[in-house]
C-alpha positions as CSV (number, residue, x, y, z in Angstrom):
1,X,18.2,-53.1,-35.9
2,X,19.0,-54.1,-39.3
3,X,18.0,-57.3,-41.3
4,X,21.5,-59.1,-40.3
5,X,21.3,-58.4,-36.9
6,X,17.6,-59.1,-35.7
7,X,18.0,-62.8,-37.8
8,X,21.2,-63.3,-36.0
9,X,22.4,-65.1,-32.9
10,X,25.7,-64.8,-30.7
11,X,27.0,-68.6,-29.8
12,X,29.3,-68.5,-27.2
13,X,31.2,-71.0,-26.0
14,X,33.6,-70.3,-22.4
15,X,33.7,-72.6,-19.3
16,X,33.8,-70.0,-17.2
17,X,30.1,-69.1,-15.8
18,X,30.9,-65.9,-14.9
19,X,32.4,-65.0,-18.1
20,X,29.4,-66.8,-20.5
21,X,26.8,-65.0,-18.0
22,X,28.7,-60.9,-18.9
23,X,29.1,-61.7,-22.6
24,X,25.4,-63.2,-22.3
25,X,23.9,-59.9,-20.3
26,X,26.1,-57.6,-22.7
27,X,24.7,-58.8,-26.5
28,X,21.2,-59.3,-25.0
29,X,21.3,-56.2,-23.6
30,X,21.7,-54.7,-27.3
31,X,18.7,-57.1,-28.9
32,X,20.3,-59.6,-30.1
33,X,19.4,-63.2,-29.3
34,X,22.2,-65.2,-27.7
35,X,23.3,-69.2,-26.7
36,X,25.8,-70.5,-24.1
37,X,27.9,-73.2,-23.9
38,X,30.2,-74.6,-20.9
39,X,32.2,-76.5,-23.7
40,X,32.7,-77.3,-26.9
41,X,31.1,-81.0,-26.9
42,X,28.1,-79.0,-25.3
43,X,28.3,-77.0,-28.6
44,X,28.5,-79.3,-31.0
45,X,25.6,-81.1,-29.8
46,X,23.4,-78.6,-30.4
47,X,24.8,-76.3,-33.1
48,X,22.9,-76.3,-36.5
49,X,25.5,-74.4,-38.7
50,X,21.9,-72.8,-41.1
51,X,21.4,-70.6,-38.3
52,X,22.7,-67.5,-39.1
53,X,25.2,-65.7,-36.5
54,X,28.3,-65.6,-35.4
55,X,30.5,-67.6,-33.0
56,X,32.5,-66.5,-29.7
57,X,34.7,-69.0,-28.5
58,X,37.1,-68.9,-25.2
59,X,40.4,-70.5,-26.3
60,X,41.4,-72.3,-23.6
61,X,38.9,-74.7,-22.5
62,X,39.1,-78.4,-20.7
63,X,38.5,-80.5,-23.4
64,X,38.7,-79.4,-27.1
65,X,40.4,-75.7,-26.9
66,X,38.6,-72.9,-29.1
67,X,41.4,-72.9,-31.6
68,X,40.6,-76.8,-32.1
69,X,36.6,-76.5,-32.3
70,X,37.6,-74.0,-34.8
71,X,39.7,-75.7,-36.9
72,X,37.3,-78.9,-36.7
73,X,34.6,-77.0,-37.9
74,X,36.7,-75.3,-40.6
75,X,37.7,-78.6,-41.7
76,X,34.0,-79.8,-41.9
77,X,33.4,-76.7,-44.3
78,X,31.5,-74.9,-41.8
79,X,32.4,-70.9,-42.2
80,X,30.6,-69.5,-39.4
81,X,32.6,-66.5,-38.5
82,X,34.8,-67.1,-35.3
83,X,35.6,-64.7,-32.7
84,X,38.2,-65.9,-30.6
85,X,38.6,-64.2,-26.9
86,X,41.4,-65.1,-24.3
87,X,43.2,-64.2,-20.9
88,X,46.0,-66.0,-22.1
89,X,47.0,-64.5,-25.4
90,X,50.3,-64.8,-27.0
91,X,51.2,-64.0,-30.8
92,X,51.3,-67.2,-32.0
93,X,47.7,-68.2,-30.7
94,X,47.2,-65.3,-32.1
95,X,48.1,-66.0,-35.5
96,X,46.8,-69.8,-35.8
97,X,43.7,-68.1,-35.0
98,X,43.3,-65.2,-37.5
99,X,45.0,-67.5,-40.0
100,X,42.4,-69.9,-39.5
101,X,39.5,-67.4,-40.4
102,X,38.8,-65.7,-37.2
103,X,37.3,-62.2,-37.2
104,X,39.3,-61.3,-34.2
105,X,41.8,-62.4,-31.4
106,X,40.1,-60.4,-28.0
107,X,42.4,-60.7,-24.8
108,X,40.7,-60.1,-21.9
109,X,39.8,-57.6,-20.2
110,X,38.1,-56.8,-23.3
111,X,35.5,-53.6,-23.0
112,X,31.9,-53.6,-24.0
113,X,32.2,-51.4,-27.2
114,X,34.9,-53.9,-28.5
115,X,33.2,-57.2,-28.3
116,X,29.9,-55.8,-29.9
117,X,32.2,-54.2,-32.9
118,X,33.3,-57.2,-33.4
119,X,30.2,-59.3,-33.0
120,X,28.6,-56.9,-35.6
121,X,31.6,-56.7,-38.0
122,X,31.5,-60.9,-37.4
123,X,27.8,-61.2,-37.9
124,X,27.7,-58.7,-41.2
125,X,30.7,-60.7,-42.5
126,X,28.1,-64.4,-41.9
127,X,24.9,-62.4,-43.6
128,X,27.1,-61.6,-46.7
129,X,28.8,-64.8,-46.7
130,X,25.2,-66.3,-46.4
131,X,23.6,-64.0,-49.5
132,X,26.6,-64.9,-51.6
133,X,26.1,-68.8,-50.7
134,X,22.5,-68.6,-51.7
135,X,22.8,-66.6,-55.1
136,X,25.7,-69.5,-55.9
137,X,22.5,-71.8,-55.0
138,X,20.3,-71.1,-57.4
139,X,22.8,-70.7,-60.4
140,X,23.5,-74.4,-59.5
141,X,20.6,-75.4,-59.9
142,X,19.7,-73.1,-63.7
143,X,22.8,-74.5,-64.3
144,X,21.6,-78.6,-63.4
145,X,18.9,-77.6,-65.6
146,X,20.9,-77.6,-68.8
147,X,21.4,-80.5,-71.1
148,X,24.7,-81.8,-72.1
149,X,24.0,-80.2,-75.4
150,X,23.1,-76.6,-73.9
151,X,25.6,-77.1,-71.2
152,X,28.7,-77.3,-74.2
153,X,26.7,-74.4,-76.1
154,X,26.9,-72.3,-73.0
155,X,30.6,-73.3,-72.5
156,X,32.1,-72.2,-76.0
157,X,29.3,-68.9,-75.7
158,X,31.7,-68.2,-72.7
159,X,34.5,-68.9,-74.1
160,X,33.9,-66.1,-76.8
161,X,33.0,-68.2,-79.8
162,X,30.3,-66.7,-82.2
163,X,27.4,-69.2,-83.5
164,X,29.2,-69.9,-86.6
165,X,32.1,-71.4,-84.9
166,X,30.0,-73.4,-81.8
167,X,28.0,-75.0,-85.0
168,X,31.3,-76.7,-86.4
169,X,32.7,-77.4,-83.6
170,X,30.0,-79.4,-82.1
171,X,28.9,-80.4,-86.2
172,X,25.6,-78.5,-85.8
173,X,23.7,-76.1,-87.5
174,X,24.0,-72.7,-87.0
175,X,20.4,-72.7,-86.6
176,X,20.7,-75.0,-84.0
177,X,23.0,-73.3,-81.8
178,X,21.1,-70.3,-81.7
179,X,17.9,-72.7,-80.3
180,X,20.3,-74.3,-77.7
181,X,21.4,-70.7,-77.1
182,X,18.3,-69.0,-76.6
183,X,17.3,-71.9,-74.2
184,X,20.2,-71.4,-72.3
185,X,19.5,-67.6,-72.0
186,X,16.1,-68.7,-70.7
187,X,16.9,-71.3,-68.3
188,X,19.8,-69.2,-66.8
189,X,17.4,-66.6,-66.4
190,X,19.3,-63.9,-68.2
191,X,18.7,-61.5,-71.2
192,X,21.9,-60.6,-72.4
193,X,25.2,-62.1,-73.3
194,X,27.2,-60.0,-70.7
195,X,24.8,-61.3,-67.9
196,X,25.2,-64.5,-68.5
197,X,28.9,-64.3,-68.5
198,X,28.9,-62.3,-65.2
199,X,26.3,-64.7,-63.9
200,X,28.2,-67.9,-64.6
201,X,31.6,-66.8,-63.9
202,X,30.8,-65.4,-60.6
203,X,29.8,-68.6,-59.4
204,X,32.8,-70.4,-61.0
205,X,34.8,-68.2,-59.0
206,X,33.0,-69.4,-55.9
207,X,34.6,-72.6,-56.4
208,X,31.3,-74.4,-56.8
209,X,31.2,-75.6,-60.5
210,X,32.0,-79.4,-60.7
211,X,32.3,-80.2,-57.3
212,X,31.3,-78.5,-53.9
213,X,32.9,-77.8,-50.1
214,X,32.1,-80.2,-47.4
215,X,28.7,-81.2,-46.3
216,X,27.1,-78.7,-43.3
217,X,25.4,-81.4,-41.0
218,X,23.2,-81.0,-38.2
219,X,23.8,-81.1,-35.3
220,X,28.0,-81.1,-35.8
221,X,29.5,-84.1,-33.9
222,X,32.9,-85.2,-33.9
């Protein structure tokens, strides 16, 4: 079983016994650790979203429905991948559910090989999500390291202005750009101007420079 896999568990929430107790049997028949729920309250008690895995929810359910626990844990910035299963499909359910992040839409009877597919497709999609999440991490914090001063070197270095230029603008040596500079390098942890650009614009992209998503508590409660 591979890294992902063996750290990873199956959550599923369905009200029907018979129906947690298969999909239960099936993913720990395969190795993988697994948690049941009778609702989504029951859930949200007890979820803690570090925990690495994925999460298969029945859609209709007394209570909050599994579209609705989904899109109240989207909305709490909690990106656990969803896998949404159903005797009661119909396109549009379909849709608000794949639109809203799901891996996949299962209508029951599903088989065997299907769910685990999509389980493993659903928990490699959470380990990635998880590495990129944590490299993102730790450039926050080279980056929290920075002064000001370094922080508006690094900016203009990224911006493609040479030392000479960085010095007027910010009505410093030249000298003392290349000092600022070099301790950028270091604190960045990086060795070459092409690194540091892929470095900090990666996590730009990420959408985590100068503000972050919502706050992953634990446990989740409405």
């Amino acid at each position: 079983m591979d890294t992902a896999l063996a750290s990873a568990t199956v959550f599923i929430v369905d009200d029907d016994p018979a129906m947690r107790d298969s999909m239960s049997f099936l993913v720990r028949s395969v190795g993988m650790a697994v948690e049941t729920f009778a609702s989504a309250q029951e859930f949200l008690d007890a979820y803690d979203p570090e925990r690495p895995g994925c999460l298969v929810f029945d859609v209709r359910m007394p209570g909050m429905s599994g579209l609705e626990l989904q899109e109240f844990l989207s909305e709490r910035g909690i990106r656990s991948p969803v896998i949404m299963v159903t005797g009661y499909g119909d396109v549009p359910m379909a849709v608000r559910a794949l639109k809203g992040g799901a891996v996949d839409f299962l209508e029951k009877p599903f088989t065997d090989q299907e769910l685990l597919e999509t389980i493993n497709e659903a928990i490699e999609r959470d380990y990635r999500q998880r590495g990129k999440e944590s490299e993102r991490s730790k450039v926050e914090e080279r980056i929290a390291r920075l002064t000001p001063r370094e922080r508006e070197v690094m900016d203009l270095v990224i911006d493609g202005k040479p030392n000479k230029v960085i010095a007027a603008e910010l009505e410093l040596s030249p000298k003392t750009v290349e000092v600022h500079r070099s301790r950028v390098m270091a604190k960045m942890q990086v060795s070459s101007l092409a690194a540091l650009l892929q470095t900090v614009l990666s996590y730009r992209m990420g959408g985590k420079d100068g503000g972050g998503g919502a706050d992953a508590t634990r446990p989740v409660t409405p």
